[in-house]
Structure formats: structure tokens, C-alpha cells
N, C-alpha and C positions, 0 to 999 in steps of 0.2 A: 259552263263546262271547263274551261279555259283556267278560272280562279278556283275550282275545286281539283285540277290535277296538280296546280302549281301550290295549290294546299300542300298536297300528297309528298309533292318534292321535297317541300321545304322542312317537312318532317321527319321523311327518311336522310337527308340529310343531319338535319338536330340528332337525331337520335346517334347517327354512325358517329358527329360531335362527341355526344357522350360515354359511346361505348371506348371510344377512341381515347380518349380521354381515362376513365375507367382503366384499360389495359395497360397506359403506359405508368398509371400507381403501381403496379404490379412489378416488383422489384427482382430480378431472374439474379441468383445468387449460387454459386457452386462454394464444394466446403472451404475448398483456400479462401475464395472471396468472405464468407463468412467467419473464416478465423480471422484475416487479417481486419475486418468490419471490427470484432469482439477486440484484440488488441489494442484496438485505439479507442472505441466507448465503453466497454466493461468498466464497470464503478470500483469494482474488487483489485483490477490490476490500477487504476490511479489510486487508490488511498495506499498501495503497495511502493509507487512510483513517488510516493508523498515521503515514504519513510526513506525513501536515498536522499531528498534533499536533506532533512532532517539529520539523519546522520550528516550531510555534508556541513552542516551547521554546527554540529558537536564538535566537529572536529579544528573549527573555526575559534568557537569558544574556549575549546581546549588549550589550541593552541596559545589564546588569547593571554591568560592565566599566566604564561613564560616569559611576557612582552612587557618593556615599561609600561607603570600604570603613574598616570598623572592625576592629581588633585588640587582642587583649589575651593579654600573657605573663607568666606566672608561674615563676620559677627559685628555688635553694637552691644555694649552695656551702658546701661546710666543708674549712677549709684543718685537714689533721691534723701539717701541718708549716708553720709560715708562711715565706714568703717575709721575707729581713730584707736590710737593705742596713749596710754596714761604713763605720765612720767613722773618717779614722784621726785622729791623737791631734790633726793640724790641716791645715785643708787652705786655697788664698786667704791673705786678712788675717783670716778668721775664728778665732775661737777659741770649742772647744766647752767647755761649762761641766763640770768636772770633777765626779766625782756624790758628791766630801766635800762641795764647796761648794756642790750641790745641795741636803744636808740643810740648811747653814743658812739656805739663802730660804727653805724650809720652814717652821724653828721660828722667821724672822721676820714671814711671813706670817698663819702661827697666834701671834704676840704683839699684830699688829697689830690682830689681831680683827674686819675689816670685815665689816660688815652689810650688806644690802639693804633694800629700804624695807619689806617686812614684819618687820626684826629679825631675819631669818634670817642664820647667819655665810655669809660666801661663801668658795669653797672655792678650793683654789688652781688655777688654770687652767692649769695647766703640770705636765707628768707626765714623768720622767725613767726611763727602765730600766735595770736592771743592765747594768752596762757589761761586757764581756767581751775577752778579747785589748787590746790596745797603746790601741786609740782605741775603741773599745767597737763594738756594730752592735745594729742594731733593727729593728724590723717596723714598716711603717706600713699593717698590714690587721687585720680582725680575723678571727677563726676562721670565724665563721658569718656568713654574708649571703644575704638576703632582697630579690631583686629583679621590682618589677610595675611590668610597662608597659602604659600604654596608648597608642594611637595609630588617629590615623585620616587617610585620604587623601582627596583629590577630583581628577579629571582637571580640569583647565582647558580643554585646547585637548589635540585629535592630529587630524588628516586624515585616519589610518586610519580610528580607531572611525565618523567619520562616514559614510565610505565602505562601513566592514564591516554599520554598522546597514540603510541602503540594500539591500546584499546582502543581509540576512537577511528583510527584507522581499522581496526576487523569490527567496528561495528558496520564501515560503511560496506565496506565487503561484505558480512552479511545481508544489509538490506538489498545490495546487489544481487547476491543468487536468491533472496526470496523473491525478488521480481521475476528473475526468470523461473522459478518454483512454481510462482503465480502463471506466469504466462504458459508455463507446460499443464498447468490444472486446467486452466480455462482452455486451451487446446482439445484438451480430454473431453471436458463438458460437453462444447462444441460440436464436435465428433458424435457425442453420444444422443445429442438432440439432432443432429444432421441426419443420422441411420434411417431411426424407426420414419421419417418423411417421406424415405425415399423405399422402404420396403412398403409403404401405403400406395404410393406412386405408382409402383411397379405394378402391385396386386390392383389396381384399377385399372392399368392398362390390360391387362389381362385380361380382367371383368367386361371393360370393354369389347374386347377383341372376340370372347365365347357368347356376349351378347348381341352381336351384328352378323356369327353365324348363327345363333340359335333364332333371332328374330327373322333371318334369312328362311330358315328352315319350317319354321313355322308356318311364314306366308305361304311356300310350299305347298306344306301339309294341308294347311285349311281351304288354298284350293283345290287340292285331291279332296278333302273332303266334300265339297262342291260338288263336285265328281259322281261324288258317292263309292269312292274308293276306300275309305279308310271310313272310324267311327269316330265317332266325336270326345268318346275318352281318349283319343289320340292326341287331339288336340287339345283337351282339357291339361293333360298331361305337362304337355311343351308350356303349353301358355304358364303353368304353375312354376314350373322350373325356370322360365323369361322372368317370372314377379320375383321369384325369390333370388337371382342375380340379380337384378335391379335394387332389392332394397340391401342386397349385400355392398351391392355401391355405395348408395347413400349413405351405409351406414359408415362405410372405410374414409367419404368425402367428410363426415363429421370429425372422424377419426384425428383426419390431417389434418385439420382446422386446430384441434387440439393441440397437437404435435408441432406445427409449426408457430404457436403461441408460446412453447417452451422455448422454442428454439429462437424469438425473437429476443425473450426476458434473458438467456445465455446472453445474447452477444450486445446487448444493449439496446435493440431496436425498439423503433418507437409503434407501441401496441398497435395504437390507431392503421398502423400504412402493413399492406401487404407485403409477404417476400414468395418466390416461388425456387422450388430446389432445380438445380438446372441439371447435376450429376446423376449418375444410374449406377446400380450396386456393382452394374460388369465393369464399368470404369473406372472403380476403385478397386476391384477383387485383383489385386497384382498378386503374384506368387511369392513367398514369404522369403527372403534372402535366407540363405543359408546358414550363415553365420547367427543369422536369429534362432535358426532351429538348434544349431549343434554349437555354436561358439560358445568362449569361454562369459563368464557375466562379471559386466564394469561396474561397479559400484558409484563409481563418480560421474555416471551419467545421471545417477537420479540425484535429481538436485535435493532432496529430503537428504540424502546423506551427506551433498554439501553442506546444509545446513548445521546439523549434528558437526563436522568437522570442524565449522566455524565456531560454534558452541564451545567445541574441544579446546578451540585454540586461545576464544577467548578464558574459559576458564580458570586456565593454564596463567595467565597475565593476571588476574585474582589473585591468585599465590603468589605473584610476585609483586604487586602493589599491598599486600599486607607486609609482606617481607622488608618491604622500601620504606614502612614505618619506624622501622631501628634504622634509620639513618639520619644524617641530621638534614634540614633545612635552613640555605642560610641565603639573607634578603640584603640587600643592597640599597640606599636610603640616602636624599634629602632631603632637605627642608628651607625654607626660607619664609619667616615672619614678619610682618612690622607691625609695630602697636602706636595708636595715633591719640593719644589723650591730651586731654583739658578739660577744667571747669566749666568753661563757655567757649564754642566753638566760635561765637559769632563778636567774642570780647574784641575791645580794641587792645585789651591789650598781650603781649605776649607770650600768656602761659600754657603755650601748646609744645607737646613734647612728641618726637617724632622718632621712636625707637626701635630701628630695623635690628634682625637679625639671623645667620645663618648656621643649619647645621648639614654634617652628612656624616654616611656612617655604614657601618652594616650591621646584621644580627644574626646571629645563628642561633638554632634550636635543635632541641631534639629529646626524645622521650628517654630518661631514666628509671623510669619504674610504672609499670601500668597495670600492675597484678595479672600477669600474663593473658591480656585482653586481646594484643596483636596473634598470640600462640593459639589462641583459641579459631580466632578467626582463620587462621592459615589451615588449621585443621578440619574447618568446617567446608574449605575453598577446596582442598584434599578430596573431603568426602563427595561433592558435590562433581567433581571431576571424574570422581569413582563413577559417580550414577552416570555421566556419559557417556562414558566409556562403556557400560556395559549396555548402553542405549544404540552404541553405534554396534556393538556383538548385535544385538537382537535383532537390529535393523537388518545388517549383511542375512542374516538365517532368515529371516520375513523375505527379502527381498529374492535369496537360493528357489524357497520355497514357490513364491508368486511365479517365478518364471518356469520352473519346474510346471507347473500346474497348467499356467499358459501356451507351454509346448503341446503339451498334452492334450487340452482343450482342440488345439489350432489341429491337429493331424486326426482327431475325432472328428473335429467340423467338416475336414477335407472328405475324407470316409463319404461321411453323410451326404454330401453333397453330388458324390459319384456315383453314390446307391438311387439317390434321389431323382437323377441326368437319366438311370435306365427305366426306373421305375417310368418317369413321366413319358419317356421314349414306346415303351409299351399300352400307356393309356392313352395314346396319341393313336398309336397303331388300331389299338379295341375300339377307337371312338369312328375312326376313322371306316373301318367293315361294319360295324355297323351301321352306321350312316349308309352307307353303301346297301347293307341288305334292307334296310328298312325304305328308301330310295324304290328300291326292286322289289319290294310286297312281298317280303319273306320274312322281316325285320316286325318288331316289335314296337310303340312308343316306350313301351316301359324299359327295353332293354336300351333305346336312343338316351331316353332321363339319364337312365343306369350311369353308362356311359359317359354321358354330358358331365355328372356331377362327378363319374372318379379321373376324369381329368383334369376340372374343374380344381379338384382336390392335389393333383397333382402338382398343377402349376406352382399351388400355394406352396408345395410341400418343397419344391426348388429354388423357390423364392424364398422361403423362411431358412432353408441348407443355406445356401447363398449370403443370405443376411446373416447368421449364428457364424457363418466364414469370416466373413470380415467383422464381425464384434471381434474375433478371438484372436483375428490380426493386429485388431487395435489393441486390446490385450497386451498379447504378447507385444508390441512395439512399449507402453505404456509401460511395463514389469521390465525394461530392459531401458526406459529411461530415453526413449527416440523418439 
């Protein structure tokens, strides 16, 4: 007896493990916590946050482009045939020195015996080749050569780069307000999968609530019936109206399941794990600032028309980087070579030549005649500047209009809501006598159903006023760029 209650224990236990366990998956999230959740996992705003580095990097390389650029080159050639040029026996008034009487400046050279100031002989500085054919021919290369350069540039002066660097600054400035573009859209999103959650919520608390006194009432009745008080379509009656609240539940619990499947794939959350909404419609339903209803409207709060602006401005820099093409460009320049030849690198003896050398300089350019290519282009920079300009017109008149419309909405929604507060007021009242007469054997079931379901209907009817209020809030906030 002993080993089968302590069974019993250890399982209510395990179990309350489980459930316990189970609820704390359940992620309790309100809409701030949910925006600010979407902020930092949204896939949409990081590939958006990717295009400001990016720009940051343009702007790098741009710059790059203005800055000495250094180079260095290392080559090898080997001639396994050399190039030779042919001399014929006389060409001019010149005359080439025949290579018998080549030997004897030779052996008068080496008679002579000159020194150098260490006493070392000096050697003859004059080298003749085998003459071949009528006038003989020679090579003036050597087989192996070894050439490094270095060099490096500086831009001076170009109108472009000034103009491109400009650019690359309003590019980063735009990827800037597209981020925050981004992050006021996914706000929106947000918002809009947050709503219908909590108008589910609500309408099941409801459902709830008409369900625990209708089940109340029921039990009631079915003991009066007992009684023999009432008849049993009385109670057939209640009971019909208990099932179809109940599966209006189920079907609203399905509902959320949906709804908050949306609203997990908004903010980035991971499908597998639950969230539950913690807010309620009256705790967002704030009264519309004033200024919303009747102020003047900012343009430059919708970040879409920052956008456009940036547009504007870079377009604007387009015209002036074709412009920058009639000007000249001029570069600033070294250089430093040496070339390292011989026949045989590995000879003993010493016919390696080692000939450095250096230059530096500048160059300017610039275009004289391009069959009006640049004119072309400035004009097409022109047109294209035209079409934004009339893009940010249509924007400002979309944007008059959206809010216009949003006002409108938002003081209809109010309307309804207030129509909606008496109506439910009154079915509250009707539900309420008749429970009461029917209570007292004067009353109906049919007229208690009645009853039941137009308040029933009611609730809905303040809850959905309620919810279309604050969609048209967000709206309106939303057309006004807040």
C-alpha cells in the first residue's frame, strides 16, 4: 500500500516537472518587447545594416583612389638567341676597325700597362667580336636580364574624384535612412501581427467568461428540471448554445495559433518555441494627440521621402561628375629602374652590367573632343533628376492624401466604438431581466438563448470597435511617419 501511494507521488510530481517545465517555454512578450526582439533578429533590417558598412567601404576606396599608389615589378628575360644587327664592311665616312687590327690595340694596350690609383692594370674598355660575313654583325644585348621597378603616383588635381568622394558620402547617408526606413517598416509589420493576437485574446476571454455563466446557469436549469419545473427543450436549448460557445473557442484558439505564427516569422523568432502576447487592446487604445488629428504634416518624418531626397541630392552630384569631365586630370609620378644583365650570371668572369635608373614627373590630361558624349550624358543626369523631382511631387500629394484619409478613418473608428459601448450596455441590461425572469418562471429559454447570443454578439461587436480604433491609430501614426 505504502509502494503504490509513493508510486502516485512520484508521478504527480514528474508530471507538475513537465508541466513546469512546458510553461516556462512559453515566452510572455508585449509589443515594445516584440519590436525591440524584431530589431535585432529581422533578417530584412541586417541585410539593410550590411548596406551601411558597404557604403562605409565605398567611401574608403574612394577615398583610396586620391592617395599615393605604390608599385613594384619584378621581370627575367633570357635571349637563347640574341638579336645581332649586321655591319657592312663600311657604311657614311665611317670606317669600321677591321678585327686583325683590332688585335693590335690589344697587345698595345696591354704594352702600355696603365694603372689606376690602387696600382691595379686597367683593362681595355673596348671589346670587339668575331666578325662574320663581308662586314661582320653583333649583338648589343646580353642573354640574361634582370629588371625591378619601382614607382609610385599621387593625383594632383581631377574634378571627378572630388565630385565621386561627395557621392560616396550621400551614398552612406542613404544607406543610413534606409536602415531607419527599414526599421520604421518592420515596426509597422510588427504592430500589425501583434493586433489581430490580441483581438483573439480578448474574444476568448469573453468566451470564457459567457461560458462559466452560461454553464452556471445551465446546471441550474437542469436541476429545476429535476424538479419538474421547466421542460427539457429548456435545457436542450442552453445546452445547444454551451456547445456552440465552445466550439466558437476552439475555433478562435486555432485562430491564435495562426496569428501568432505570423507574428513570430515578423520578428525573427524561432518557429519551434512558443511566445504568448502579454498587452490588451485597452492598454494600447491611448487617445490620439492632437496634433495628429489637426496638425500641420512633416514630410521629413517619412523616411521614404528621405529617401527620395537623398536620391535628389545624389542625382544632383551626377551632373556634376559629368561636368568634371571637361576638366583636366593631372598625376604626379616616379619611377626608379635597374636592369641587371649578362651573358652568364654564374661566369667567372666580369661581364655583368648593372644599370640603374631614375625618373619623375607629372602628366596631365584631358579630353578635347568627344563628339559631345559628356553633353549627352549631363542631359540624360538632367532628365533623370527631372523624374525625381516629380517623384518627390507625388510623394508629398500620396502622403496629404494617406493622412487625410487616416484622420478620417480614426474619428469614424471613435464613432463606432461609442455606438458600440451603448449598444453592448443595453444587451447587458436585456441579458440581464431576462435571466432574472426566466430565474422566476415567467422567462423563456428561448428568450435566455436570445439574449445570451446578442450579447454574446455584442462583446464581439466592442472588441472588433476597439481593435478597427487602434488599427486606424496606427494608421494614422504610420501616414504621419511616427
Amino acid at each position: 500500500m505504502f509502494l503504490f501511494h509513493k508510486k502516485i507521488v512520484l508521478f504527480v510530481v514528474f508530471s507538475a516537472a513537465i508541466l513546469r517545465g512546458y510553461a516556462q517555454d512559453i515566452v510572455r512578450m508585449s509589443l515594445d518587447e516584440a519590436v525591440t526582439y524584431a530589431m535585432k533578429n529581422n533578417n530584412g533590417i541586417k541585410n539593410i545594416q550590411m548596406g551601411v558598412r558597404d557604403a562605409e567601404e565605398l567611401i574608403q576606396a574612394t577615398k583610396a583612389t586620391g592617395l599615393p599608389q605604390v608599385n613594384a615589378e619584378l621581370g627575367y628575360n633570357f635571349f637563347y638567341q640574341k638579336p645581332k644587327v649586321v655591319f657592312p664592311a663600311s657604311f657614311g665616312e665611317a670606317q669600321v676597325i677591321p678585327y686583325t687590327n683590332f688585335g693590335l690595340i690589344q697587345q698595345a694596350w696591354a704594352t702600355a700597362g696603365l694603372k689606376d690609383g690602387s696600382g691595379n692594370l686597367i683593362a681595355l674598355p673596348l671589346k670587339y667580336p668575331q666578325p662574320s660575313g663581308d662586314g661582320g654583325d653583333i649583338s648589343f644585348v646580353q642573354r640574361n636580364g634582370i629588371t625591378g621597378t619601382l614607382s609610385a603616383s599621387q593625383l594632383i588635381f581631377s574634378g571627378s574624384y572630388t565630385v565621386a568622394l561627395k557621392a560616396a558620402n550621400f551614398a552612406r547617408e542613404l544607406a543610413a535612412v534606409q536602415v531607419t526606413s527599414k526599421e520604421q517598416e518592420v515596426r509597422y509589420q510588427v504592430a500589425d501581427a501583434y493586433l489581430p493576437s490580441l483581438l483573439i485574446t480578448e474574444s476568448v476571454k469573453t468566451l470564457d467568461k459567457n461560458i462559466a455563466n452560461l454553464e452556471k446557469l445551465l446546471k441550474e436549469v437542469s436541476a429545476t428540471y429535476k424538479a419538474g419545473f421547466v421542460e427539457q427543450l429548456d435545457v436542450d436549448r442552453l445546452t445547444l448554445s454551451l456547445a456552440n460557445l465552445k466550439s466558437e473557442r476552439d475555433n478562435l484558439d486555432r485562430q491564435k495559433g495562426l496569428v501568432i505564427n505570423a507574428l513570430k516569422m515578423v520578428i525573427g523568432y524561432p518557429m519551434d518555441k512558443d511566445i504568448e502576447p502579454t498587452d490588451d487592446i485597452n492598454s494600447l487604445l491611448q487617445p490620439a494627440a492632437q496634433e495628429d488629428l489637426m496638425g500641420a504634416i512633416d514630410y521629413n518624418n517619412r523616411k521614404e521621402y528621405q529617401v527620395i531626397l537623398t536620391g535628389e541630392k545624389l542625382q544632383k552630384l551626377n551632373i556634376d561628375l559629368n561636368k568634371a569631365g571637361y576638366l583636366p586630370t593631372v598625376v604626379g609620378f616616379a619611377n626608379w629602374t635597374a636592369n641587371l644583365n649578362s651573358d652568364n650570371y654564374f661566369s667567372k668572369d666580369k661581364d655583368t652590367y648593372w644599370l640603374p635608373q631614375g625618373l619623375v614627373g607629372f602628366k596631365a590630361s584631358m579630353s578635347l573632343w568627344d563628339n559631345n558624349e559628356k553633353k549627352h550624358k549631363i542631359e540624360r543626369a538632367k532628365i533623370a533628376l527631372a523624374q525625381i523631382q516629380n517623384q518627390k511631387s507625388d510623394f508629398e500629394r500620396a502622403v496629404t492624401l494617406q493622412v487625410m484619409n487616416a484622420r478620417i478613418a480614426y474619428f469614424n473608428a471613435q464613432r463606432r466604438v461609442e455606438s458600440q459601448q451603448k449598444n453592448l450596455a443595453l444587451a447587458e441590461r436585456i441579458h440581464k431581466t431576462t435571466e432574472t425572469k426566466f430565474k422566476n418562471g415567467i422567462g423563456s429559454s428561448l428568450e435566455i438563448t436570445t439574449a445570451e447570443q446578442q450579447l454574446y454578439q455584442a462583446q464581439q461587436n466592442v472588441r472588433q470597435a476597439q481593435f478597427d480604433l487602434l488599427t486606424a491609430q496606427k494608421a494614422l501614426q504610420k501616414a504621419l511617419g511616427k
